[in-house]
C-alpha distance (Angstrom), angle and dihedral (degrees) to the residues before:
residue distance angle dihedral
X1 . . .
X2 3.41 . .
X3 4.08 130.6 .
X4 3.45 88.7 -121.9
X5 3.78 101.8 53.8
X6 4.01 92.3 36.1
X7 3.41 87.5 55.4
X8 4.52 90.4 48.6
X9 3.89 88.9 45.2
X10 3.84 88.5 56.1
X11 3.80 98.1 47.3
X12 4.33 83.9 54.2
X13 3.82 92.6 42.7
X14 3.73 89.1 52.8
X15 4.08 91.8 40.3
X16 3.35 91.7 47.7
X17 4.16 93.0 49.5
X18 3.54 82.0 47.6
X19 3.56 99.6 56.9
X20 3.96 84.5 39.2
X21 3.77 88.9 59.6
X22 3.67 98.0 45.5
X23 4.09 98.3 51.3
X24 4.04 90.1 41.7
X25 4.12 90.0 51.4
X26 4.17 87.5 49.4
X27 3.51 89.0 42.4
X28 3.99 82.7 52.5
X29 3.63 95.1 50.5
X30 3.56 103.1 45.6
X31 3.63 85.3 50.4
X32 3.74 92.5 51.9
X33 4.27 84.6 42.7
X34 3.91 86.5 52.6
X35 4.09 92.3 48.8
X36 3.56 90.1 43.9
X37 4.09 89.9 47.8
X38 3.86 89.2 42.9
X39 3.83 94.2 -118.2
X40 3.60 112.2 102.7
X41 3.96 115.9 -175.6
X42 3.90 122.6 -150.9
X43 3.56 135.1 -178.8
X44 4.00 95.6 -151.6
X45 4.38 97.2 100.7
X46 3.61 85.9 -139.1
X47 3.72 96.2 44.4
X48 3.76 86.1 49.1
X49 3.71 96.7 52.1
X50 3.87 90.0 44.8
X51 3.81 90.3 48.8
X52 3.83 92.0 44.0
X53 4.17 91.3 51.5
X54 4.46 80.6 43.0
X55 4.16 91.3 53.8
X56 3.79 86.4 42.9
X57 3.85 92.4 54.6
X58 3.84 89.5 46.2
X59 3.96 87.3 50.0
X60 3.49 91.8 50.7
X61 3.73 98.9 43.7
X62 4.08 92.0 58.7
X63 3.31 85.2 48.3
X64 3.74 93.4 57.0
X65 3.61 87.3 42.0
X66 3.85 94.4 61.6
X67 3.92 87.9 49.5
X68 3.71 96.5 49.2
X69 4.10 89.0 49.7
X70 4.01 84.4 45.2
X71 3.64 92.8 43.6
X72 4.10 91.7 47.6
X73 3.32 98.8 49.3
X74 4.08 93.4 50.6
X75 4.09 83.6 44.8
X76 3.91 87.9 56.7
X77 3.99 90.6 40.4
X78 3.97 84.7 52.7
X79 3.96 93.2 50.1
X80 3.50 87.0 43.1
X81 3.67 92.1 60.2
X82 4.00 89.0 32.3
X83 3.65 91.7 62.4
X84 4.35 87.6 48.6
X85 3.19 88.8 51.8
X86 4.08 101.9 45.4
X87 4.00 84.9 41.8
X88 3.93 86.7 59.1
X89 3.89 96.5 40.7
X90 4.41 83.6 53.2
X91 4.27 81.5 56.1
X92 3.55 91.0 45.8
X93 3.78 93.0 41.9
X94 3.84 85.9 57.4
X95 3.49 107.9 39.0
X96 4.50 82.1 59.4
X97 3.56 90.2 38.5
X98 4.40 76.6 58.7
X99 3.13 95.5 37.3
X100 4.33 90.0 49.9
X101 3.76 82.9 57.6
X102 3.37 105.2 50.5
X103 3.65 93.4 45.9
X104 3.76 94.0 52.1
X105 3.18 95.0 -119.3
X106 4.09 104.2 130.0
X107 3.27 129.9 26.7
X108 4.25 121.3 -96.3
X109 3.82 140.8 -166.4
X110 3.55 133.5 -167.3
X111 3.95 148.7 103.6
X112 3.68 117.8 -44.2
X113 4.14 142.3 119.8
X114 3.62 139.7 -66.8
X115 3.63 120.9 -151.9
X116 3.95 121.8 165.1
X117 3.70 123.2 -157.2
X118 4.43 119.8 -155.1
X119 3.68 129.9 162.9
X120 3.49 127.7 -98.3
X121 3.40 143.9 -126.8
X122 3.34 131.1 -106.9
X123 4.22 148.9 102.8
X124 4.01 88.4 -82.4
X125 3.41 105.5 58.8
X126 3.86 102.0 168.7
X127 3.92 71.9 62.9
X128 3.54 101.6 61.0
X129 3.46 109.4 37.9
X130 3.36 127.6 109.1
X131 3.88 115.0 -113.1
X132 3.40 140.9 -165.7
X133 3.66 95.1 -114.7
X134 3.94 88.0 51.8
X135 4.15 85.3 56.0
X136 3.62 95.0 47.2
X137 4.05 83.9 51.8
X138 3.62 95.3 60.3
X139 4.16 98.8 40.7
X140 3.54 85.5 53.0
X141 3.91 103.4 51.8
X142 3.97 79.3 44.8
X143 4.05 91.7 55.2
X144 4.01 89.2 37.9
X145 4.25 87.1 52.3
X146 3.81 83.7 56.2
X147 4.15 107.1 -93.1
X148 3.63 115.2 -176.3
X149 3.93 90.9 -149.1
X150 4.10 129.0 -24.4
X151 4.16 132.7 -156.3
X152 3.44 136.3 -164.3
X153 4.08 117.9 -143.2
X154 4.01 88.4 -24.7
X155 4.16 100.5 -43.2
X156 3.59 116.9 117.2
X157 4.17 116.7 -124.5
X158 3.57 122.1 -141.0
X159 3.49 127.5 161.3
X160 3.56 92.3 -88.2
X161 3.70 94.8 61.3
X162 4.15 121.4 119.1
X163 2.86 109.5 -147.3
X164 4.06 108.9 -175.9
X165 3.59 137.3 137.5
X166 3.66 125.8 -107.4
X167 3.95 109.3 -166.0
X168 3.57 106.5 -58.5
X169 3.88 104.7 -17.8
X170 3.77 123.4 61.3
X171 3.78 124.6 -123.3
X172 4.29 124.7 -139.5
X173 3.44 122.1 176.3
X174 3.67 90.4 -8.5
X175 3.96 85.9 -58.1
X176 4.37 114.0 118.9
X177 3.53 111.7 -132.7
X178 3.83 131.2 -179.5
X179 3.89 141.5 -150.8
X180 2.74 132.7 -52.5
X181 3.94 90.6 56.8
X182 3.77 114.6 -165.6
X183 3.94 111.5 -139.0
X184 4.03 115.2 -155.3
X185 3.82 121.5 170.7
X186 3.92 117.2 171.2
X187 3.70 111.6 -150.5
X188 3.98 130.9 90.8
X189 3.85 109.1 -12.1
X190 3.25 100.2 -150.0
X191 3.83 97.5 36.7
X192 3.95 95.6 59.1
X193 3.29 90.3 34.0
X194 4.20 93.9 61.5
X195 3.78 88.5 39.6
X196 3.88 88.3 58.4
X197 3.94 93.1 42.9
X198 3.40 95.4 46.1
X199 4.11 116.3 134.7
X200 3.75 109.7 -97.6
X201 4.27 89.7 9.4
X202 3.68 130.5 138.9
X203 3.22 95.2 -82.0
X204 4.32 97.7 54.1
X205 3.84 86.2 50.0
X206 3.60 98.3 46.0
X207 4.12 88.3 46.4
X208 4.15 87.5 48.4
X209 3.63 87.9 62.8
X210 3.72 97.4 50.6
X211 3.78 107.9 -102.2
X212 3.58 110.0 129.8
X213 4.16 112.4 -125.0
X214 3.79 116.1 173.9
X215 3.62 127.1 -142.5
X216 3.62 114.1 -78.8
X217 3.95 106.3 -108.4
X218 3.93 116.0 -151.5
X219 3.49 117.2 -124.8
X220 3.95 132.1 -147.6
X221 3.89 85.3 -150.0
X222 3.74 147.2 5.3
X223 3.41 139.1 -179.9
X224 3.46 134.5 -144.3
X225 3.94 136.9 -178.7
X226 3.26 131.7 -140.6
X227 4.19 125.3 -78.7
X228 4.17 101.4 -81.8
X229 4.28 106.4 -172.9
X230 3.57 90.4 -161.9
């Protein structure tokens, strides 16, 4: 062969290599650009279907992806509103729980007074007697000083209660009940107690006429049943 056509078969070997080298390094970086973009495209049929079902998967797992983020923020919106709502049900829950108590309807415990009413002794004995009217007096300065819920000898009083005298007993909720007549009222010691000490109170006025009421006595704890009619 020839210098001269040595020397031509050269230049195309190394033009061809060239152009060789150039295609394979874009083939390269679109490859990398697909990888990177997380669609990679073959030629191989097989390959291709695999990598279609693979780009499919990777569709449908952003999809999924947005849901879950959608879905968690309505779950958090929902406990949100869930936690609302169970905070309002615990008010609710407390105000019946009140209302239960004041109506007699359950029984209760807790700190409170104790206050016991007898009659007296002396020439005028209309005078010194205790009274129904006199035991109303006291239950309701204990209610008006804030009682939760108040008894008399064991019988729950509610609002409904008659109290009323029937010769020498006294009747409540259809139950007769003699002196001496044992006063509890559960609510703030202290509180009911000033309200029945207080100069000039129920109790002063009841102990100027000759009945004898003792000093209400604080009490760690009470308890009360619930309302019985009878």
């Amino acid at each position: 062969m020839q210098r001269s056509e040595r020397w031509n078969l050269v230049v195309s070997l190394s033009v061809v290599s060239m152009a060789l080298g150039f295609l394979l390094a874009v083939q390269y970086r679109q490859h990398q650009d697909a990888v990177t973009s997380g669609v990679v495209v073959v030629n191989d049929p097989e390959q291709r279907k695999l990598q279609y079902e693979l780009n499919a998967l990777n569709r449908t797992s952003a999809t999924l992806q947005r849901e879950i983020s959608i879905t968690s923020s309505r779950l958090t919106s929902y406990e949100n509103q869930t936690a609302g709502s169970s905070r309002e049900m615990r008010r609710v829950e407390q105000r019946l729980e009140a209302e239960r108590i004041l109506s007699g309807t359950t029984p209760v415990e807790g700190p409170g007074v104790r206050v016991t009413l007898m009659d007296g002794q002396g020439l005028n004995t209309e005078q010194v007697l205790t009274h129904d009217w006199d035991v109303r007096q006291v239950i309701n300065e204990l209610f008006t000083a804030g009682a939760e819920a108040v008894s008399i000898n064991g019988y729950r009083v509610v609002a409904t209660s008659g109290i009323y005298c029937t010769g020498p007993v006294v009747r409540i909720n259809n139950h007769s009940i003699g002196a001496p007549f044992l006063i509890e009222a559960i609510g703030n010691p202290q509180t009911l107690s000033s309200a029945l000490n207080i100069s000039g109170g129920i109790l002063d006025i009841l102990r100027a006429r000759g009945v004898n009421a003792s000093t209400p006595q604080t009490q760690t704890l009470l308890t009360m049943p619930a309302f019985v009619s009878g």
